[in-house]
Each structure stands twice: as structure tokens, then as C-alpha cells.
N, C-alpha and C positions, 0 to 999 in steps of 0.2 A: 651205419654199422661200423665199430671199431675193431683191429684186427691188432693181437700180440704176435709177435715172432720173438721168439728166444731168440736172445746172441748165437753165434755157431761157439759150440765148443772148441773144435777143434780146425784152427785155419791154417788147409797145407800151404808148402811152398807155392810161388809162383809156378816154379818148371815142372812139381807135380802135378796143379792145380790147370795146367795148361792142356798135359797131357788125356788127364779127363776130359776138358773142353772139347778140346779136339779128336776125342772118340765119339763125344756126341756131334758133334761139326760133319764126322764121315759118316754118320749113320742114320742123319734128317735128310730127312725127303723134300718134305716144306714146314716153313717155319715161321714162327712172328719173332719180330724182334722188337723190342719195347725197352724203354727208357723213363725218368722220372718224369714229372709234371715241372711246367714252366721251363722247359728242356733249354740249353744254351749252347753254345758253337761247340763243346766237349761231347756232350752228350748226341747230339742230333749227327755228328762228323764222324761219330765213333757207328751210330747205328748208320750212318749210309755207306759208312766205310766198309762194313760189315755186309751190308747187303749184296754191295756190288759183287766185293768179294767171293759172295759163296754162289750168286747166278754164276758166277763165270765156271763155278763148278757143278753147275746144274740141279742147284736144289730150289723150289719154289718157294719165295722170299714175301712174308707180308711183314710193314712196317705199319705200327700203331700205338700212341703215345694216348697220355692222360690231357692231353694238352695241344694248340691248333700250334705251330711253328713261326715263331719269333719275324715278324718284315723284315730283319736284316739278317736273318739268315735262309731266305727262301732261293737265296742266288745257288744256293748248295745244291749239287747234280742230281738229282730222284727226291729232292726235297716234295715236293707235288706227290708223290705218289705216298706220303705217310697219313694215314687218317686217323682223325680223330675218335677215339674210342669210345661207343654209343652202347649202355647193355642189351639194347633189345633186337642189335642190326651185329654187334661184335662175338657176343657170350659163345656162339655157335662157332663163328671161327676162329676163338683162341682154344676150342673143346677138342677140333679136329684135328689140328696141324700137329705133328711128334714131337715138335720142340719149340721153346721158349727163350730166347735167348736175352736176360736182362743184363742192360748195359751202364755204366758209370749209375748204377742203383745196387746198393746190397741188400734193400727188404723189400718186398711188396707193398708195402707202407709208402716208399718215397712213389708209389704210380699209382696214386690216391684217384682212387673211381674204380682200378681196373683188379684190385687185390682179391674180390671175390671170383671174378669171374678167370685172375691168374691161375689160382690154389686152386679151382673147381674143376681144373683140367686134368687131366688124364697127360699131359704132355709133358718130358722131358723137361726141367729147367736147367739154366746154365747161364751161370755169375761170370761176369769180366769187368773188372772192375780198380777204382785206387782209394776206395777211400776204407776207413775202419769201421771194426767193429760190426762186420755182416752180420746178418737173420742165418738162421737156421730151416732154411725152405727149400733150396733146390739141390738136383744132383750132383751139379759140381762148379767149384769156385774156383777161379783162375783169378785171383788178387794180390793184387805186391801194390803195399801204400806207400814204396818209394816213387813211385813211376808218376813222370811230370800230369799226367791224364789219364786217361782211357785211352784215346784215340794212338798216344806211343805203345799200350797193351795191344790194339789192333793191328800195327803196325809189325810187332812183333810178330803174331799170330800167320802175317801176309809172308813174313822171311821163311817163317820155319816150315809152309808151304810150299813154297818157293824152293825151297832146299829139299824138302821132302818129295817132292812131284817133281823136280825137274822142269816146271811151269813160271810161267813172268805174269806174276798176276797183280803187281802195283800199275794201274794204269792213271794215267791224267785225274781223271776223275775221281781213283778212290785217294789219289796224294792229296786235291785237293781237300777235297773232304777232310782226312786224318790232318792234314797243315791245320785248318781253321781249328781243330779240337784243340791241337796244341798250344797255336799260339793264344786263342782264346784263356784257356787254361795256365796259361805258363804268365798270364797278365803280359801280353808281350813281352814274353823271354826276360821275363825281370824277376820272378819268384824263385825261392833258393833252389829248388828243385830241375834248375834249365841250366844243366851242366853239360859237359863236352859229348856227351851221347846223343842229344837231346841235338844239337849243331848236325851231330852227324848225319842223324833220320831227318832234320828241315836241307840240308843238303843233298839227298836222294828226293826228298820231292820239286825242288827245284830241277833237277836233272830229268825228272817228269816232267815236265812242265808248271809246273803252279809256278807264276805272278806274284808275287808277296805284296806287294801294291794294289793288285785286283782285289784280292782276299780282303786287306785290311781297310781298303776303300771301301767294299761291299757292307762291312759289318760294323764300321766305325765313324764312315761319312756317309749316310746315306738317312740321317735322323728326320725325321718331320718336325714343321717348326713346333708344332703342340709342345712334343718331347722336350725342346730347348726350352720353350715357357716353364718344362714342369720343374724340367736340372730348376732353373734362376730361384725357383719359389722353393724349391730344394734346398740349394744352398744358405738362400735366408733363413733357415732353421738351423742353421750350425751354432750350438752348445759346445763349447769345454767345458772337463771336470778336472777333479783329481790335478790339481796344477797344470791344468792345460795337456793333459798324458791322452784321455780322453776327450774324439769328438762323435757328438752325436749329430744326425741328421732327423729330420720326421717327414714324410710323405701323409696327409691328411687325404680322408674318400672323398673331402669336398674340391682340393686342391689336384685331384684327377676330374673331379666332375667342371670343373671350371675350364680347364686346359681339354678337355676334352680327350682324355688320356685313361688308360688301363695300366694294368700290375707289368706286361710287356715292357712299357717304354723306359723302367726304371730299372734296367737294367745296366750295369755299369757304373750305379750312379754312387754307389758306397765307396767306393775307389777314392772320391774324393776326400772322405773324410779323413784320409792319409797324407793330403796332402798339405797340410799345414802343418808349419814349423813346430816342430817339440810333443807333437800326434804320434802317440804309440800305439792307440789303438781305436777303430772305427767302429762307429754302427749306424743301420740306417732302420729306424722304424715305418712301418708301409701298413695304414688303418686301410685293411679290407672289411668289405661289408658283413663276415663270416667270424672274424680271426684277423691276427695281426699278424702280419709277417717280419721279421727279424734277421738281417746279413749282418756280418759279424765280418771282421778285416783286424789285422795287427803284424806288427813288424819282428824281428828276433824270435826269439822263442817265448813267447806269448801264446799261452794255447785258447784260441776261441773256439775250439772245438769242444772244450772242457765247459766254457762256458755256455754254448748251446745244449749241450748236455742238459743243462740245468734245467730248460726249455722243453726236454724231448727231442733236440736235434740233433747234429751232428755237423762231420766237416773234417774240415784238415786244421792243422795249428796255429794256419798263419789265416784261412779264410774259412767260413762254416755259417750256419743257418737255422732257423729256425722258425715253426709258428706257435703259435697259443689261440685257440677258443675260450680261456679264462682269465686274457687280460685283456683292458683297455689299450692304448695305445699309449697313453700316460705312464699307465701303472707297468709296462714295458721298458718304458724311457729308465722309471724310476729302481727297476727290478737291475737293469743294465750297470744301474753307475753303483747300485749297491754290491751287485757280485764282484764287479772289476775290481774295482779298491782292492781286495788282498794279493790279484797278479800284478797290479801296476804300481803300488808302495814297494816291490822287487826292485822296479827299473827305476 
């Protein structure tokens, strides 16, 4: 079943956008808190952040995603306790609980399986969120698409309680959390958006204790050797176009089924396509058995968000995403290098 959500009309500021969050925040009792499909250290670090969070303030916490949690991000504190969203075991308790809390997701859409049984509820929703161009579905958006992630929006959310209550409520475990969204998010601290504010909030969670070593070890060295098979066969697909502006990559369903690998382990893997000399901008095509999946990467002000648009996705300007169930995996490749051309004959 496919589901429309209109754009929002009207998107408040952040600090008024907050203040409604944080009216529904004091007046949930218990809650689910959910996030996109194929969720990643932004996403998953923003919702455990969040959870900790609000137990400390005594409201009964369920976490439930479209999607089972990534191997290299299970080191994450209450990671274990997010389950998988099932209609016939779940439907019941996202019906009961007062509130909804969708995180680094602006539509129902991006937590594909759970959209009927979100809308079907009776419950409270509430956006927190960075990226553009929200749905028009819940009661309140707390969004600024300047902010490095979500997990800096969380963090936020932890001060202005913090100052509000009189309470110390960053502990170890929600720093670490909100670090991993970050730095995840921020490409380790290299994307234009990891300015001096951005130092300041990884400098209070160091003062909580997070490791930056532990962290970055957990999610970045801890690969199975399949994973490394799939990157080498990965990389043998690297394409330039457009005078070399343009590189493409391709993930084929036989070259998971060979390496003995899923949509999980290819993660991170677009990144590369940035890095070769005189690459303005990335893509990596990924033939799932359904649908093709489409990441999108560029440097400057190159908007690949624009170009997943084109797709039905979305993003930010420098990285963004997309699927199709009416392309091939080819005719993906060839859709990519035909839209680029008029952003990258610019540079």
C-alpha cells in the first residue's frame, strides 16, 4: 500500500518548533519513539538519546524501528532493547501509547512497513528532525536544517531541560549515544556543517565520559571480512563521467549473494566515490531484489538532494538518497549521469 503526505505548509522556527515538542515531551506518559528504515549512527543515537533521556524523567519508553540495527552499531547503550516492527505483534502498541516521537524522519514514508499502523493511531506525533521539506502528519515539528544531525537537535533538547528543571540529565551513556549521531553524521567532523558549536557539544560529551576511539573503533573497525570482499568488488565498478566530475559505483544482488552480504554492510561505502582526484560528485547504485537503492554524495554546493528529488527522495545538498521500483539498476546508472550533467557543466 502506498501512502501521500503533502509537504507541510507552514515550517515554524526551530525554538518555536521546540517549544511544542517539549509540551508534548511533559505530557507523554509512555511512548514509542521510531526512526527511518535501514537506520544509521544519526538516527539510532538520536532515538537512544532520546529514550534515556525521558526514563530519567519517568515516562515509559518503547523504541521500534522499520528495520533490525546495523552490527556496528549494537555497542550503542539500550541498542538491544529496540524492536523490530512486526504488524500483527506491534499495530496494538503504537495504538496505545500517547505519543510518537519520529526522529531524523520528516514523513511517515521514510519508516516504510510502519506508516499504516503510525497514521492509525490515536497518539500524539512529534518531528525532530534536520533535514527538508517535511510531510504534513504530526502535531509538532521541531526542525532547523542547519544543525550538523539530529543527535546536536537532541542534545539541544537535554540543555533546555537541564536549565528548565534544574536537573543533570546528560549522562555517559546519552553523550555517548548523541557523539556517535554526530560524528557519524558530520562524516567525521569534515562536512560543512561541523563548525565551532558543533566542537563545543563533542567537548561536553568528552567531559562525560565518551572515548572518541571507543566510539570510532566500534563503528568503523569492527567490519567482517565478507564486508571487505563486497567494498574490493565495489570499488571495481568505479565509472567516471562528465570529464571525470562524476564517479559512479554499483553493488549488484549477485555480488551480495556471493560475498555473502546484505544492504547493511554497504554502508559507508559511497564515501568513496569522493575520493578520487577531480570527483565532484558520488553515487553508488545498490540492485535490491524489490527496488534499487540510490546514495548520492557531492562536494561544494552541488545539490544532490535536488537530484534525488527527481527519484522521490530526498537529503541534504551535499548527501541525500533515494529508491525506485521502476528502474533497473542500469537504467539508474544511466538516469544519474543524464540529470548530473546540467549541475556539474557549473563546476
Amino acid at each position: 500500500m502506498n501512502f501521500t503526505f503533502p509537504p507541510l505548509q507552514h515550517i515554524p522556527s526551530f525554538d518555536a518548533g521546540l517549544q511544542d515538542f517539549l509540551r508534548i515531551v511533559d505530557e507523554s506518559k509512555e511512548c514509542c519513539i521510531c526512526t527511518h528504515i535501514n537506520s544509521d549512527g544519526d538516527s539510532l543515537g538520536s532515538q537512544l538519546g532520546l529514550k534515556l533521556l525521558l526514563e530519567q524523567r519517568g515516562t515509559k519508553v518503547w523504541c521500534m524501528n522499520p528495520s533490525h540495527v546495523p552490527e556496528n552499531l549494537r555497542f550503542l547503550p539500550e541498542s538491544a532493547s529496540i524492536q523490530v516492527f512486526e504488524e500483527s505483534r506491534h499495530t496494538e502498541l503504537l495504538a496505545k501509547v500517547d505519543t510518537i516521537f519520529v526522529l531524523d524522519g520528516n514523513s511517515p514514508a521514510r519508516m516504510r512497513g510502519m506508516e499504516a499502523a503510525i497514521m492509525a493511531s490515536p497518539a500524539r506525533k512529534a518531528v525532530l528532525d534536520h533535514h527538508q521539506e517535511p510531510a504534513e502528519f504530526a502535531h509538532a515539528y521541531a526542525i532547523d536544517t542547519d544543525a550538523c544531525s539530529t543527535a546536536e537537535l537532541v542534545f539541544r533538547l537535554v540543555r533546555v531541560l537541564e536549565t528548565r528543571e534544574g536537573s543533570k540529565y546528560l549522562t555517559k551513556n546519552i553523550a555517548e549515544a548523541l557523539y556517535t549521531g554526530i560524528m557519524t553524521d558530520t562524516g567525521n567532523f569534515r562536512f560543512p556543517r561541523t563548525d565551532s558549536d558543533v566542537h563545543r557539544i563533542i567537548a561536553e560529551f568528552l567531559d562525560a565520559g565518551v572515548e572518541p576511539f571507543t566510539v570510532y573503533d566500534n563503528v568503523f573497525n569492527q567490519n567482517p571480512m565478507n564486508r571487505a570482499r563486497l567494498l574490493g568488488a565495489t570499488l571495481a565498478t568505479m565509472q567516471t563521467y562528465h570529464n571525470g566530475k562524476l564517479c559512479i559505483m554499483l553493488v549488484t544482488h549477485e555480488m551480495m549473494r556471493s560475498t555473502e552480504t546484505n544492504v547493511d554492510h554497504i554502508e559507508g561505502f559511497v564515501e568513496q566515490s569522493l575520493g578520487i582526484q577531480g570527483v565532484e560528485m558520488g553515487a553508488l547504485v545498490v540492485e535490491l531484489p524489490d527496488q534499487v537503492k540510490m546514495s548520492l554524495r557531492s562536494k561544494g554546493s552541488l545539490p544532490v538532494n535536488k537530484m534525488a528529488a527527481h527519484f522521490g527522495g530526498g537529503g541534504h545538498i551535499n548527501a541525500a538518497g533515494c529508491r525506485s521500483t521502476t528502474h533497473s539498476a542500469a537504467e539508474a546508472v544511466q538516469e544519474i549521469i543524464r540529470i548530473s550533467k546540467e549541475y556539474l557543466k557549473k563546476v
